[in-house]
Residue frames as a rotation matrix with the C-alpha (Angstrom) as fourth column:
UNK 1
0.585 0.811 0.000 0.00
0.811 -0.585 0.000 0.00
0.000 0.000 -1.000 0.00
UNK 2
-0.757 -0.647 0.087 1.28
0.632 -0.760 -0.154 3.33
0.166 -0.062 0.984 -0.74
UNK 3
0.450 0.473 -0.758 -0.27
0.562 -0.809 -0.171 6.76
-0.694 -0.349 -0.630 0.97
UNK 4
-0.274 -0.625 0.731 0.85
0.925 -0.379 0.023 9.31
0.262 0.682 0.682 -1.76
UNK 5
-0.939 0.010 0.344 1.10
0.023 -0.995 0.093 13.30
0.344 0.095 0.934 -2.48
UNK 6
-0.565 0.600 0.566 -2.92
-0.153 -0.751 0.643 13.50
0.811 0.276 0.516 -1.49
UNK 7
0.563 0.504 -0.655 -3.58
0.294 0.619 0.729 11.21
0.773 -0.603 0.200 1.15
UNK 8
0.251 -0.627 -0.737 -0.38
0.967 0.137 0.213 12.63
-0.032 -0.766 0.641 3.36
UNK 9
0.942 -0.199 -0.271 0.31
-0.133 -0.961 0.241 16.17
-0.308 -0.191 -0.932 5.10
UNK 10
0.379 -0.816 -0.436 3.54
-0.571 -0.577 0.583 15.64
-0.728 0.028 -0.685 4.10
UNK 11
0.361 -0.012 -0.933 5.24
-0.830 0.452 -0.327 14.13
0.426 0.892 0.153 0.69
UNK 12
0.736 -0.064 0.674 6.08
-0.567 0.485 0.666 10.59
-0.369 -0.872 0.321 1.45
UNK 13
0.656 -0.739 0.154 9.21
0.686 0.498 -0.531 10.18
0.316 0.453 0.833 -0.38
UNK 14
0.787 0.155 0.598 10.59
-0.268 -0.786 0.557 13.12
0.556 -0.598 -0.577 1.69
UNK 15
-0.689 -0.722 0.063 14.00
-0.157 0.063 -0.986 12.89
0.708 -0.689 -0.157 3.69
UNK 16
-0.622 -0.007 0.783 11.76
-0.703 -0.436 -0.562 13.71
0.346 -0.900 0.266 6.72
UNK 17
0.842 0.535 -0.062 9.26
-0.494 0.813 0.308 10.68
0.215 -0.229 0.949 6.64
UNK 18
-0.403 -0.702 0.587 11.41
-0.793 0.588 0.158 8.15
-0.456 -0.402 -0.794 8.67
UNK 19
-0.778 -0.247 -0.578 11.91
-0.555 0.702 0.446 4.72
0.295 0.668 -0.683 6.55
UNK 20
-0.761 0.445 -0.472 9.06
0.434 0.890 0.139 2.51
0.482 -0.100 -0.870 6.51
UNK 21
-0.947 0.314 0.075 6.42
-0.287 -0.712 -0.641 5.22
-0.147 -0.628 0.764 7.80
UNK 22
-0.222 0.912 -0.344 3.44
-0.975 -0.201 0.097 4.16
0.019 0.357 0.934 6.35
UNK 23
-0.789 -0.133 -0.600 3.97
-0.134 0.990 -0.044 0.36
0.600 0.046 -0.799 6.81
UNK 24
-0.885 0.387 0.258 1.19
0.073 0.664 -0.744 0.41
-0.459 -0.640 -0.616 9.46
UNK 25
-0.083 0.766 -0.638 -1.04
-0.877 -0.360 -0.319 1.23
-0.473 0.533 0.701 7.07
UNK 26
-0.245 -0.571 -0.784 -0.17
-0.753 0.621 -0.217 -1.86
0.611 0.537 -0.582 5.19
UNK 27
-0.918 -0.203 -0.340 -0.31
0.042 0.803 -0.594 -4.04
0.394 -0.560 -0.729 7.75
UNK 28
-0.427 0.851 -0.306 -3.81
-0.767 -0.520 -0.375 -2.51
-0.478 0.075 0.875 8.56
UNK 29
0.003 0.636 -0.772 -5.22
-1.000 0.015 0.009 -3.93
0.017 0.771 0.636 5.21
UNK 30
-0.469 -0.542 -0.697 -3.28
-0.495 0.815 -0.300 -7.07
0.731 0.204 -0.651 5.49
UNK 31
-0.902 0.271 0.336 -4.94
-0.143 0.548 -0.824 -7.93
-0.407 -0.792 -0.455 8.91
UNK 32
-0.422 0.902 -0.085 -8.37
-0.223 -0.194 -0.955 -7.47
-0.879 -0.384 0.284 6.48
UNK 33
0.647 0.559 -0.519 -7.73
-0.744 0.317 -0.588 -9.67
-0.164 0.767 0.621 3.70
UNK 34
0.360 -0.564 0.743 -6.76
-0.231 0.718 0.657 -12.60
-0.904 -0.408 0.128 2.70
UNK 35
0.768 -0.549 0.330 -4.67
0.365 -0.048 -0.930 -11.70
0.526 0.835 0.163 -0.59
UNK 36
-0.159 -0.984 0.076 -0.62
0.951 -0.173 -0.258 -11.08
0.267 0.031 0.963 -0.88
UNK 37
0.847 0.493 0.199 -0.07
0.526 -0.832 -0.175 -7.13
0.079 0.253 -0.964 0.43
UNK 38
0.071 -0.968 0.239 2.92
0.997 0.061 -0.048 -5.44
0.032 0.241 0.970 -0.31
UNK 39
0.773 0.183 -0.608 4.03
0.479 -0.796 0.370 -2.23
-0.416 -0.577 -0.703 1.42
UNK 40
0.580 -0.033 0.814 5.31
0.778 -0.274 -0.566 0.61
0.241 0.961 -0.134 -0.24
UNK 41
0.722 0.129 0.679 7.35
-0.111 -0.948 0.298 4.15
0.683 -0.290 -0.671 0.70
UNK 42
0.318 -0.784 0.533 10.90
-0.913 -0.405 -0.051 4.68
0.256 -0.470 -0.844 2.29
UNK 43
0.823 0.009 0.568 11.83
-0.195 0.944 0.267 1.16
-0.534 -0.331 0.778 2.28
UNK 44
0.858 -0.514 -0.008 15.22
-0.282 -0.458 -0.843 1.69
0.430 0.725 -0.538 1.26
UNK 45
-0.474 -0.806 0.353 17.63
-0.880 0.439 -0.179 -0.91
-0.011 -0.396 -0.918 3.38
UNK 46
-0.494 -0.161 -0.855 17.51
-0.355 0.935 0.029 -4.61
0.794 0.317 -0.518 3.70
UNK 47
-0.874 -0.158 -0.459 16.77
0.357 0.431 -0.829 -4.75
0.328 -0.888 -0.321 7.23
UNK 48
-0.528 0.841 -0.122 13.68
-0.645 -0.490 -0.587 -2.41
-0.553 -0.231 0.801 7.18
UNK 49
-0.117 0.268 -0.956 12.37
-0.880 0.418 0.225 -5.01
0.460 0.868 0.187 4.19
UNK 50
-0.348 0.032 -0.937 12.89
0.197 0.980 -0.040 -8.29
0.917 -0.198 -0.347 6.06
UNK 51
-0.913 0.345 0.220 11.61
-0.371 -0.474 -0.798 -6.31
-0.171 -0.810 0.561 9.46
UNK 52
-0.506 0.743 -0.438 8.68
-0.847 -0.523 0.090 -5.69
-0.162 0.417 0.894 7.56
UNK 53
-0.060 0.245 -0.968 7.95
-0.381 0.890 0.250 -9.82
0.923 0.384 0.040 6.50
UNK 54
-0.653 -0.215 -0.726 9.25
0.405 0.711 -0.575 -11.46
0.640 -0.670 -0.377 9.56
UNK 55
-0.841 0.488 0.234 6.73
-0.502 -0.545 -0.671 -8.38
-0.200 -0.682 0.703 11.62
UNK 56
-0.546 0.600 0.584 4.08
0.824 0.511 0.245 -10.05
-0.152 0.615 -0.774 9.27
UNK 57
-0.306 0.077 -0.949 3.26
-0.023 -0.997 -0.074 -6.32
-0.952 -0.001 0.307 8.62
UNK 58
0.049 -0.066 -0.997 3.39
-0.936 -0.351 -0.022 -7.17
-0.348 0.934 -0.079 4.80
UNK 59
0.694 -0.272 0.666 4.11
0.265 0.957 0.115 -10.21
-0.669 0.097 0.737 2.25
UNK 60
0.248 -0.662 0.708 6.14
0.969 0.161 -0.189 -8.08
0.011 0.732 0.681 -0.24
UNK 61
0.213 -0.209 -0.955 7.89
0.341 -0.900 0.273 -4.91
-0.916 -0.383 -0.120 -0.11
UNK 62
0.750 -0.100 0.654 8.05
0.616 -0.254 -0.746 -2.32
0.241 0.962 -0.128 -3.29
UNK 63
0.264 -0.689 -0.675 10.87
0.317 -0.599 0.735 -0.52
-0.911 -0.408 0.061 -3.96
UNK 64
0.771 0.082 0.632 11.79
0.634 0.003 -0.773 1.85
-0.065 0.997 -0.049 -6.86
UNK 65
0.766 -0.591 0.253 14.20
-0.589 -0.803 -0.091 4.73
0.256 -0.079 -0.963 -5.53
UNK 66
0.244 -0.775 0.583 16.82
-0.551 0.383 0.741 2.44
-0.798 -0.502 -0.334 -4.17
UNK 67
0.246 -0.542 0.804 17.34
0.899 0.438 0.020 0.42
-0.362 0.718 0.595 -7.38
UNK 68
0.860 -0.265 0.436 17.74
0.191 -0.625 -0.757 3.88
0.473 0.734 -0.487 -9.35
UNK 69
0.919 -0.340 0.202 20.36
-0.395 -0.804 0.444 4.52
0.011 -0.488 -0.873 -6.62
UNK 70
-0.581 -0.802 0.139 21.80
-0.751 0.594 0.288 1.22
-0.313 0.063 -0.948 -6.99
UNK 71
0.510 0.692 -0.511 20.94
-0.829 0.555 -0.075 -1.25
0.231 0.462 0.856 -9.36
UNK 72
-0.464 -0.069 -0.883 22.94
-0.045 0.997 -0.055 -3.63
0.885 0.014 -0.466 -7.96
UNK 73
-0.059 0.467 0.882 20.87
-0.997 0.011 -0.073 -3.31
-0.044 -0.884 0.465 -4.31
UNK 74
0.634 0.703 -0.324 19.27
-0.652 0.710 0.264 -6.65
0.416 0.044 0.909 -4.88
UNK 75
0.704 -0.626 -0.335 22.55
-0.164 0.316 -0.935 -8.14
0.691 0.713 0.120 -5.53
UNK 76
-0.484 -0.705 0.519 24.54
-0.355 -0.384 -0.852 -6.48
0.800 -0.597 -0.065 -2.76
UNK 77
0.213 0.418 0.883 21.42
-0.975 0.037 0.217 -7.51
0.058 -0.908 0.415 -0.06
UNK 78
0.620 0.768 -0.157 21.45
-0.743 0.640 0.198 -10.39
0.253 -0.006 0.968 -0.86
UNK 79
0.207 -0.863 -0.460 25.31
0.441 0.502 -0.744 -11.27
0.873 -0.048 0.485 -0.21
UNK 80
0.802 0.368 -0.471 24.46
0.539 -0.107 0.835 -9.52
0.257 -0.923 -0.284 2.91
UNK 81
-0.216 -0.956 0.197 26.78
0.966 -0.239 -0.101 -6.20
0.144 0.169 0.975 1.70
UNK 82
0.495 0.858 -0.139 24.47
0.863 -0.504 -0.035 -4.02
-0.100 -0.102 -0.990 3.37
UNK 83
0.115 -0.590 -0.799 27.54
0.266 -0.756 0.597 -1.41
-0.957 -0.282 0.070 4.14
UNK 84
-0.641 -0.593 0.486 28.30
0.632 -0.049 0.773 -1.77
-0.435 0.803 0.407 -0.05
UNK 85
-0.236 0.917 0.321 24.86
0.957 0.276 -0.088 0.16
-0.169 0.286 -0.943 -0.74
UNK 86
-0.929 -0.244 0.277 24.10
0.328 -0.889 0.318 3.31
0.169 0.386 0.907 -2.05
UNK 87
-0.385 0.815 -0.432 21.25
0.899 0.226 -0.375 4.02
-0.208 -0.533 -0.820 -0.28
UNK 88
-0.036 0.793 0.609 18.40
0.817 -0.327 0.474 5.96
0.575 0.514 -0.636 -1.28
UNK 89
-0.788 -0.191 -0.586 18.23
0.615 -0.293 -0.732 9.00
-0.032 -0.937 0.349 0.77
UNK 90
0.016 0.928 0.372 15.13
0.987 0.044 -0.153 10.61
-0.159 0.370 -0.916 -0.55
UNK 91
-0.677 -0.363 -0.640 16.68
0.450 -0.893 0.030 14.09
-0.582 -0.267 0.768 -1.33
UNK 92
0.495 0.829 0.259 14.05
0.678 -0.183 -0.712 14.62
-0.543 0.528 -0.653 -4.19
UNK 93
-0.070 -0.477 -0.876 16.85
-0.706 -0.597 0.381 15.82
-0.704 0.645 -0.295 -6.88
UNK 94
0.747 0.574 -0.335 15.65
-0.566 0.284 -0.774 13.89
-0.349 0.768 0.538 -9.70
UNK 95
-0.401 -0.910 -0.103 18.35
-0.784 0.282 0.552 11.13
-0.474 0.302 -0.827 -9.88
């Protein structure tokens, strides 16, 4: 689930939204169906991603800024090179 530009006082790709802000929202819907739900917004490290599964908060996490920052993310989490990441910081300068 993503909360976007109209649903939130404040943009939620935003430095200031703290990673994973909107996840209880997500986890919300998830407790009120019984399809896959996959949580969206500032999810931009490994550990906030598997948090997010193992919390059962979510079944899939989305992520589009952090590959543009690093397309090898996937690559790097998954050899558990968390330190090798270019991490998204949400500066909103069109990278």
């Amino acid at each position: 689930t993503g909360i976007g530009w109209h649903e939130a006082r404040v943009p939620t790709i935003a430095t200031m939204v703290p990673r994973a802000a909107f996840a209880w929202a997500t986890a919300r819907v998830k407790a009120a169906v019984d399809i896959p739900v996959i949580a969206s917004n500032r999810i931009n490290v490994p550990e906030v991603a598997e948090d997010l599964i193992a919390q059962g908060m979510a079944d899939m996490v989305s992520m589009a800024r952090p590959l543009l920052a690093d397309a090898d993310w996937v690559a790097k989490a998954r050899a558990g090179r968390r330190a090798a990441l270019n991490v998204c910081i949400a500066c909103n300068q069109a990278c």
